[in-house]
Structures are given as C-alpha cells and as structure tokens.
N, C-alpha and C positions, 0 to 999 in steps of 0.2 A: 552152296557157298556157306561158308562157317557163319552163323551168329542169323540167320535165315531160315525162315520155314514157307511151305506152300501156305498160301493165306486156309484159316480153318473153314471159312462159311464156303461149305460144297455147294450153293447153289450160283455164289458169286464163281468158284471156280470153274465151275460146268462152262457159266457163260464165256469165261477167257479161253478154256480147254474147246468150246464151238469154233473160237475165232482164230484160235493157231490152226483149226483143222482145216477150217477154210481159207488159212494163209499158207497152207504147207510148211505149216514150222516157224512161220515168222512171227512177229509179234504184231498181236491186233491193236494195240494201240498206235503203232505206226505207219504214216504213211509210203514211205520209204520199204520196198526189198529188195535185200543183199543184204550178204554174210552178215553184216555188222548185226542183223536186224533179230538172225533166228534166235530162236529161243533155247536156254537164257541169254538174251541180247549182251553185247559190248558194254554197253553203258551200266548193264546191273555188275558184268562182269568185275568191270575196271572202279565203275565208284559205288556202288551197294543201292545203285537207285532202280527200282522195279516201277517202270510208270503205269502199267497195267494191274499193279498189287497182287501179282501171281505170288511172287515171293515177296514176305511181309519179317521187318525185326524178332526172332523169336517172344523178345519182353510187348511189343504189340500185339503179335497172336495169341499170348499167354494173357492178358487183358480182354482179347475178342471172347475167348473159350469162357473166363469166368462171366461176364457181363451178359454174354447171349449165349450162357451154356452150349457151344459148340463143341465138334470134335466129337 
C-alpha cells in the first residue's frame, strides 16, 4: 500500500513473519480466521491501520531507522 513500508526492526518482524506462519496467512494479532483476516488484512487494506505493525507509515519507519539505526 502507497505511503507504507514493512516495519524496519527485523527482529520485531521475524516475530510477526513466525505468527502468519503458524496462522497460514492470517494475521497474528487476530483472533478471528477468514478472508477478511489474511494478510495484508481488510482493515489495513480499507483504512491504513496495521494492528500487528507489520506494515508501519513510511515518515514513522524513516524515524525508527534514524533513532535505532535500523535497516
């Protein structure tokens, strides 16, 4: 999605990239599966909200990278 990047700290992503694996796609912060849910879920789809912070505002990752040298 435009204006969206994968969040930069790879070891927070690993742990999201574990929980899709052992959800088949789905998103680990939810309780709920079905379609709505895989990833990128509906809801990041339709309103830009990522509840799991896989995908993070470009202008907030471009702040994680400079402050904890990431990336």
């Amino acid at each position: 999605m435009k204006g969206f990047r994968i969040n930069p700290d790879k070891k927070y992503v690993n742990i999201i990239m574990e929980g899709l694996q052992k959800k088949n796609g789905h998103c680990p912060c939810r309780l709920d599966v079905n379609d709505t849910t895989l990833c990128p879920c509906d809801e990041f789809i339709n309103t830009g909200v990522c509840k799991c912070k896989l995908y993070i505002p470009i202008d907030d990752a471009n702040k994680m990278i400079e402050e904890k040298k990431l990336d």
